[in-house]
C-alpha positions as CSV (number, residue, x, y, z in Angstrom):
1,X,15.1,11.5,14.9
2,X,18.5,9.7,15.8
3,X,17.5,6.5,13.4
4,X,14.7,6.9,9.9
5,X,13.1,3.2,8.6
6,X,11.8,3.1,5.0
7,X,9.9,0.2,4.8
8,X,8.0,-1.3,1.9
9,X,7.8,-4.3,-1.0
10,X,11.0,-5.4,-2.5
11,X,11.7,-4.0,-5.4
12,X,9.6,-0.6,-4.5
13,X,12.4,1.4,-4.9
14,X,14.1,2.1,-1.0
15,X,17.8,0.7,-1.8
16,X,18.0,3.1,-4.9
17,X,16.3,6.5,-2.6
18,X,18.8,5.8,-0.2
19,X,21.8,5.4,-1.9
20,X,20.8,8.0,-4.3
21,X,19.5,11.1,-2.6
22,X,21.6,10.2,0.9
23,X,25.0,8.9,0.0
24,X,27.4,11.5,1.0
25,X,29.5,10.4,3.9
26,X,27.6,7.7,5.1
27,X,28.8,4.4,5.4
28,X,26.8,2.2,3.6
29,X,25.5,-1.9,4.5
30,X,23.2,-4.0,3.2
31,X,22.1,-7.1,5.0
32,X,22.0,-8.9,1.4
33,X,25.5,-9.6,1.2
34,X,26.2,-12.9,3.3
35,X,29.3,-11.6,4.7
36,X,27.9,-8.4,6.0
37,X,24.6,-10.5,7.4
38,X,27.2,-12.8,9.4
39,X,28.8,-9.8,11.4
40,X,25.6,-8.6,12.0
41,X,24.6,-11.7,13.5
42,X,28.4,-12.2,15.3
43,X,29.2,-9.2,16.0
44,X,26.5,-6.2,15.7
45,X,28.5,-3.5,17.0
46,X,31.1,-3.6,14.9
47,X,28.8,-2.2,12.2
48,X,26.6,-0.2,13.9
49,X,30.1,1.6,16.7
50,X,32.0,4.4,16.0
51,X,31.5,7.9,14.9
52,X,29.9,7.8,11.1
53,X,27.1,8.3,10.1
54,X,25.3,4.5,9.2
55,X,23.0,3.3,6.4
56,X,22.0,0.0,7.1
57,X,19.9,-1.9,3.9
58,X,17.5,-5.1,4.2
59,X,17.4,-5.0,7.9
60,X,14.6,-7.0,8.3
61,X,17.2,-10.1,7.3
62,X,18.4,-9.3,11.3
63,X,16.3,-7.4,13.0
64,X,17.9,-8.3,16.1
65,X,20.5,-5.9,15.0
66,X,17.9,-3.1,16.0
67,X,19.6,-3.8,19.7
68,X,23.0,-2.7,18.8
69,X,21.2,0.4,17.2
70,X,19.2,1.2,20.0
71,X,22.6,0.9,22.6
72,X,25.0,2.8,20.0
73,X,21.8,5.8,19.5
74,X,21.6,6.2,23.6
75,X,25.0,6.9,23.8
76,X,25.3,9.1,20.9
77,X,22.1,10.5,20.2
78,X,22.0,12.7,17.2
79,X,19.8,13.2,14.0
80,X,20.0,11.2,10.8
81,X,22.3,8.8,12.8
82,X,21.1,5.6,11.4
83,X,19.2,5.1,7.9
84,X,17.2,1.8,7.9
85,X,15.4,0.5,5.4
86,X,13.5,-3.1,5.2
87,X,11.4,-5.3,2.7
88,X,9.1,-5.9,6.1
89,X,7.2,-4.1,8.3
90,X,9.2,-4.1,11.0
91,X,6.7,-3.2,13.7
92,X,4.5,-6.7,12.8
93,X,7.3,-8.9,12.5
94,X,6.8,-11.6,15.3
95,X,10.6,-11.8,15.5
96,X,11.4,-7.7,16.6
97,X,11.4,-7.0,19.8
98,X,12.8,-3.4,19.6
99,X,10.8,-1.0,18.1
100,X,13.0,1.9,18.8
101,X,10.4,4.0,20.6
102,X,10.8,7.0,20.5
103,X,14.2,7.3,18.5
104,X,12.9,6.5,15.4
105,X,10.7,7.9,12.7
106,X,8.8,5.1,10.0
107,X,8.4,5.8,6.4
108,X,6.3,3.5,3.9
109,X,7.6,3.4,0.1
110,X,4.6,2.2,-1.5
111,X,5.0,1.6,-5.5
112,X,5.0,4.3,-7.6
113,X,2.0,5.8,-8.0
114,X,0.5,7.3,-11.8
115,X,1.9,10.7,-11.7
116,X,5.3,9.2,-10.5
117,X,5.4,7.3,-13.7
118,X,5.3,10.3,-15.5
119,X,8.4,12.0,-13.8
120,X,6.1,14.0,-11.1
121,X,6.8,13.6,-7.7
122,X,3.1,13.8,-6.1
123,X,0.3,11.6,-5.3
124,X,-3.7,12.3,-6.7
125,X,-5.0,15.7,-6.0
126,X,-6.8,13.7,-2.0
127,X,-5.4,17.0,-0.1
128,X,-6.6,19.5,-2.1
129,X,-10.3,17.4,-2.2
130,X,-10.2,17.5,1.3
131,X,-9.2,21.1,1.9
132,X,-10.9,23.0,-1.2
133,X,-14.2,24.4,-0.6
134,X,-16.8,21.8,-2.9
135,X,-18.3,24.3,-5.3
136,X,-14.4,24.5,-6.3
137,X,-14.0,21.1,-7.1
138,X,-14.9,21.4,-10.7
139,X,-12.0,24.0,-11.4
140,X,-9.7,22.1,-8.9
141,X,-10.2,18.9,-11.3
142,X,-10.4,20.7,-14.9
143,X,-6.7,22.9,-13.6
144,X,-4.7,20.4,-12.3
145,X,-5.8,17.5,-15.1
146,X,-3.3,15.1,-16.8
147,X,-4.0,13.2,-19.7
148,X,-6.2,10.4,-20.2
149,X,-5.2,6.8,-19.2
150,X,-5.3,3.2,-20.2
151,X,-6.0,2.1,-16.7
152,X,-5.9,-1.5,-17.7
153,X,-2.7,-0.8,-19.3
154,X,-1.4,0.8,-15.9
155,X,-3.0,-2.1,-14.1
156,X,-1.1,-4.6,-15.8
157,X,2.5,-2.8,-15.6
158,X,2.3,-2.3,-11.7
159,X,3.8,0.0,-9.7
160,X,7.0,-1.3,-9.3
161,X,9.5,0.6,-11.5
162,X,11.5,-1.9,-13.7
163,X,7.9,-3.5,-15.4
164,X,6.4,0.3,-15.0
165,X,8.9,2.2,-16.8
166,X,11.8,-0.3,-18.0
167,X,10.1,-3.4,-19.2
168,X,8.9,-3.1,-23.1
169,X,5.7,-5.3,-23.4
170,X,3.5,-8.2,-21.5
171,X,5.9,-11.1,-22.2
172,X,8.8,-9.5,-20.4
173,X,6.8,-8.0,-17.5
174,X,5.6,-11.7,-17.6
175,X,9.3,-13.2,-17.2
176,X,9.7,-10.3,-14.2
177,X,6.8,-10.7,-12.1
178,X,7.6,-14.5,-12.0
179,X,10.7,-13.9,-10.5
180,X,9.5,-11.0,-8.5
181,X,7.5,-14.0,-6.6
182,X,9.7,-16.7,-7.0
183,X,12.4,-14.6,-5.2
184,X,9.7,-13.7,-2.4
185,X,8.8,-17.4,-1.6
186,X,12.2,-18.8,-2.0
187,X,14.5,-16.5,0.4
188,X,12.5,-13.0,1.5
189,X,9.1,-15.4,2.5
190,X,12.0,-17.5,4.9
191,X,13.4,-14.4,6.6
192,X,10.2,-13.7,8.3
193,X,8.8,-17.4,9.1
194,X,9.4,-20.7,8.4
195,X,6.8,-21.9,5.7
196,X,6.6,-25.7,5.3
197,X,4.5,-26.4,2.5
198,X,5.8,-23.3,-0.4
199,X,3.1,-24.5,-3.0
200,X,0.1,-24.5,-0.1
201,X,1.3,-20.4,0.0
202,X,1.2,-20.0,-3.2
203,X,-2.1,-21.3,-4.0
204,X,-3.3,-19.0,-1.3
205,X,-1.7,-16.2,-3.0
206,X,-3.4,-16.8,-6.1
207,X,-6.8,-17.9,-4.5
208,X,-6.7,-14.2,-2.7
209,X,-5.5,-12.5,-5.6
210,X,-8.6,-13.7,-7.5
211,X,-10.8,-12.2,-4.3
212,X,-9.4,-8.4,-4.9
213,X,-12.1,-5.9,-3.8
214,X,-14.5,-9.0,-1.6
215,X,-14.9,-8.9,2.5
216,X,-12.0,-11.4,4.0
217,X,-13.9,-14.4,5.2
218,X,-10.7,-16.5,6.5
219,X,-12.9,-19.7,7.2
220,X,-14.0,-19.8,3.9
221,X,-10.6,-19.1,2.1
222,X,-9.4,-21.9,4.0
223,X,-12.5,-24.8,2.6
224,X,-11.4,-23.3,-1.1
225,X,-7.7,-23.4,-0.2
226,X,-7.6,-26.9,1.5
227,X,-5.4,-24.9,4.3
228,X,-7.1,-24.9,7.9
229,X,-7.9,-21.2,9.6
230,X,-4.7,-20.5,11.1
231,X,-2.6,-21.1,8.8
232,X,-4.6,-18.9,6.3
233,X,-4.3,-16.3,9.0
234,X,-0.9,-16.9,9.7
235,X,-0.4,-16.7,5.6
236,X,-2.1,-13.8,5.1
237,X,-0.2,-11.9,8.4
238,X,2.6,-12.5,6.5
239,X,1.7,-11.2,3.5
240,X,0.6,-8.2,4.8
241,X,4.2,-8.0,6.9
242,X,5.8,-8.0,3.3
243,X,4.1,-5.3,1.8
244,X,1.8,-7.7,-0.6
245,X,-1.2,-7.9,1.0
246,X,-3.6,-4.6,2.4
247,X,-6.5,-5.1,4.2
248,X,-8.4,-1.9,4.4
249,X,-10.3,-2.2,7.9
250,X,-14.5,-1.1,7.7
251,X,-16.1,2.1,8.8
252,X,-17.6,1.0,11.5
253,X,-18.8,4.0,13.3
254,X,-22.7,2.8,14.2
255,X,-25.4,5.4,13.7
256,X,-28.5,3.3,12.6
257,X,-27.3,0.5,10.5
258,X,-25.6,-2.8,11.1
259,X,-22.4,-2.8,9.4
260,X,-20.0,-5.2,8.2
261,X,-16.2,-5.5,10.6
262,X,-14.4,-7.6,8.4
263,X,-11.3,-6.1,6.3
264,X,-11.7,-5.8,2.5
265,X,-8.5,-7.3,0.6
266,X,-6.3,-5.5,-1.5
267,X,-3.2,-6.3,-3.0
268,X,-0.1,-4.3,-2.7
269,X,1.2,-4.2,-6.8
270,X,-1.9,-4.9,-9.3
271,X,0.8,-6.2,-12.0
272,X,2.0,-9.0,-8.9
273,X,-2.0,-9.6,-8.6
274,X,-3.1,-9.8,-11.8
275,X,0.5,-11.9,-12.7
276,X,-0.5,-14.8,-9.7
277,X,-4.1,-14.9,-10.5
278,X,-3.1,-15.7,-14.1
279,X,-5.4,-13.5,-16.1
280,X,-3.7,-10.3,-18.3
281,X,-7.5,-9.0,-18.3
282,X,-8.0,-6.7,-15.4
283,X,-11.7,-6.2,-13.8
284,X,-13.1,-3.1,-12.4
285,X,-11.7,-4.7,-9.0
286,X,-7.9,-3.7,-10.0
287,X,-9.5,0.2,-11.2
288,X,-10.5,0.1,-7.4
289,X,-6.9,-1.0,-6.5
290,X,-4.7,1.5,-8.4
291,X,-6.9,4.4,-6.8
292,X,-6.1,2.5,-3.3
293,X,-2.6,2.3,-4.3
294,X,-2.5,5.8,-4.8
295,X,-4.3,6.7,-1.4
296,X,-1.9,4.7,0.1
297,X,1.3,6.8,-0.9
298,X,-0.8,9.8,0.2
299,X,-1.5,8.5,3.3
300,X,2.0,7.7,4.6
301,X,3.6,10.6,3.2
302,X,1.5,13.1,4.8
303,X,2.7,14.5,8.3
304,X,-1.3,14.4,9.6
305,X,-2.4,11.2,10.3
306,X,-5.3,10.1,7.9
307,X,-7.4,6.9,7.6
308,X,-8.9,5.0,5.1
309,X,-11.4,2.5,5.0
310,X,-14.6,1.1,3.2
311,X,-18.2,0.9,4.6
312,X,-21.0,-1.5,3.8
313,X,-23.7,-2.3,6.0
314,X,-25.3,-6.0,6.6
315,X,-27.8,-5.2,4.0
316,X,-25.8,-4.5,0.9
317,X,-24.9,-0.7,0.8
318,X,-21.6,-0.1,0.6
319,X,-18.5,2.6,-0.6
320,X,-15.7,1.3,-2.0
321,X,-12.9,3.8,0.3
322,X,-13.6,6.4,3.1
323,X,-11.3,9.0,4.2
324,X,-11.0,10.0,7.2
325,X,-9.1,13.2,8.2
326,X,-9.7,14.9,11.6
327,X,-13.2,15.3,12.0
328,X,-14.2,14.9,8.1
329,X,-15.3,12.1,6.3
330,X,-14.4,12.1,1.9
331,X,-16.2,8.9,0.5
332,X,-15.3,7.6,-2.7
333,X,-16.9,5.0,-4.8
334,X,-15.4,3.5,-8.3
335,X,-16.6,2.6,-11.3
336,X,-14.9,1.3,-14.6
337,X,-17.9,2.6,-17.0
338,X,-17.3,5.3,-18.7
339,X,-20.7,6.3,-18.2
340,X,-22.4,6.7,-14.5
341,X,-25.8,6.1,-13.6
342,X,-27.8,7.3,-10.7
343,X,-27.5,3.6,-9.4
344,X,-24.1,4.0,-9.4
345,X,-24.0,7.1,-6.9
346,X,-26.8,5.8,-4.6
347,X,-24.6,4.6,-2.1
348,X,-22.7,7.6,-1.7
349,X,-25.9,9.3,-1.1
350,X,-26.8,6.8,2.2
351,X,-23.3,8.1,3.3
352,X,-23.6,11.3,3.2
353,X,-27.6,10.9,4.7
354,X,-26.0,8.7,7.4
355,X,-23.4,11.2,8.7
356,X,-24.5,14.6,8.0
357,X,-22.3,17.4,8.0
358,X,-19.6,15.1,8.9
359,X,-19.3,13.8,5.8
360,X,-17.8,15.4,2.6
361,X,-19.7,15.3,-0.5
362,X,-19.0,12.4,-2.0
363,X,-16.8,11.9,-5.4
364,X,-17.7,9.0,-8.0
365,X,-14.5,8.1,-9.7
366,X,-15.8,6.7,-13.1
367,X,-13.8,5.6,-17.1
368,X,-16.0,8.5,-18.8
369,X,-15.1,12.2,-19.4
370,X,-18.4,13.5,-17.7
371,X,-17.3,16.0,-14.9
372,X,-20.1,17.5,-13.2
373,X,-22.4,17.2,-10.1
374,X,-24.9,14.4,-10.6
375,X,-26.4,15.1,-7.4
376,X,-26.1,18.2,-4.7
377,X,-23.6,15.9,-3.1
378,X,-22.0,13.7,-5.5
379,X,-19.8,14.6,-8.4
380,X,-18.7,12.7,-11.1
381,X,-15.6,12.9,-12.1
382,X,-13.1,11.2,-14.3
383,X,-10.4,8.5,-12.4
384,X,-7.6,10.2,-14.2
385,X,-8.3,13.7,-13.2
386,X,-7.8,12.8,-9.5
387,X,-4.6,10.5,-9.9
């Protein structure tokens, strides 16, 4: 493709990729310096003319800019011409009106995931679970196994790499995350919209990072927020524009059961969650949201499209993440115990009963060591082994 964006949370890590593994003879911008952002705003071309080779940082601080790009890519069109990257997602930003269809290629940098931490460059072991015949799941697991983890610990330190790997205990991490959000709602929150009322946001923020893991119900965030329903959604759109917020959308293929539609809500970085809903003591909801975060770097890194969602139906059955690839279905439900029931694999059961051959056996991520099938169609199997 003429132009590549790289997209994701600030901090995540894109300026450092790209001036890092790029560089070379690549002219390099970022939209962070005020002098830079004014020429872009008076005078697009002259960054984005001539004959080099362009790397263009922050964009989102003028997408309009993505004009200029578009006009200079149709008369030159060649690959690797332009190197965005943004702390937005461009493409639900109310403000861009090119998309550059069809000249450009979008990459997500999520936050690093575990095994990134510990210097490998790969996500959990979701391919090989989705391509490995089941009976060799057990070896798959046992082979490829890192060593246990404090998940709480992992939860707390985030994904973003100065706390994860730089920052030396809680108190410090502290100090950084409060920036971190200070920074977000005092210039990067004002880039995408205007917000009137900065301490009605950030209540919000801490009110939803408190609701990890539930069903979005924006009427009812609004009666405990004191905010009315659009600007909740309008709150939580941006949010989810700047990398902070995922909803994970339901399952909602209907076979015989009434199902819930609404999105479960996520949060982007646990450390950024757990560090607005002021608590140090993470819940069995953030165990669910490192394994999203991981899913999520697997997901948009892979060339295949996959999907991931939750199910629960109206009367109380539910899996905490679905995957869906092609024509197969991998449900996964999580639990912090380190020592799994049959009530806790009951669910997965329904799913697999519900859509047949469809559906892969299903894997119950659990805080134990056990790894072994607990049913013909549900194994057990330790968090850490898969991530």
């Amino acid at each position: 493709m003429p132009a590549i964006v790289i997209t994701g949370a600030r901090q995540a890590g894109k300026s450092t990729l790209v001036e890092e593994l790029v560089g070379g003879d690549r002219k390099f911008f970022t939209l962070d310096d005020l002098d830079t952002l004014d020429i872009a705003r008076r005078d697009p071309e002259a960054l984005v003319g001539g004959s080099a080779r362009i790397t263009i940082d922050e964009v989102q601080r003028e997408p309009s800019i993505l004009q200029a790009v578009k006009r200079a890519i149709d008369r030159r069109k060649r690959p690797g011409q332009f190197l965005l990257t943004g702390s937005a997602n461009l493409l639900l930003m109310g403000r861009v009106s090119e998309s550059l269809a069809g000249r450009a290629s979008y990459l997500t940098l999520w936050p690093m995931t575990r095994k990134e931490r510990y210097g490998e460059g790969k996500c959990g072991l979701w391919e090989e679970l989705l391509t490995a015949d089941e009976k060799d799941w057990i070896d798959l697991l046992s082979r490829d196994a890192s060593k246990r983890d404090d998940w709480r610990k992992l939860a707390r330190k985030g994904g973003f790499p100065t706390p994860a790997l730089e920052l030396k205990n809680d108190r410090e991490r502290a100090i950084w995350f409060d920036g971190y959000v200070r920074t977000y709602l005092e210039r990067d929150l004002q880039t995408l919209s205007s917000i009137e009322n900065l301490p009605d946001f950030r209540r919000l923020m801490r009110l939803l990072c408190n609701r990890l893991g539930g069903v979005v119900n924006q009427a009812g965030i609004g009666r405990d927020a004191g905010l009315t329903q659009p600007t909740v959604h309008r709150y939580m759109n941006l949010l989810e524009t700047s990398f902070l917020l995922v909803r994970i959308p339901a399952y909602s293929v209907n076979r015989t059961k009434r199902l819930v539609k609404s999105p479960k809500l996520y949060w982007g970085d646990t450390g950024v969650a757990l560090h607005l809903a002021e608590t140090s003591e993470p819940g069995g909801e953030h165990l669910e949201n490192l394994i999203l975060n991981d899913l999520l770097a697997w997901r948009d890194s892979r060339v295949a499209r996959a999907e991931i969602f939750y199910w629960q139906t109206r009367t109380g059955e539910d899996v905490d993440f679905v995957i869906e690839s092609g024509d197969r279905l991998l449900p996964i439900e999580i639990k912090s115990t380190e020592r799994p029931k049959y009530d806790d694999m009951k669910h997965l059961r329904t799913f697999s009963s519900e859509y047949g051959k469809q559906s892969r056996s299903g894997l119950l991520l659990h805080n134990g060591k056990l790894l072994d099938w607990l049913a013909p169609n549900v194994l057990a199997a330790p968090w850490w082994m898969v991530i």
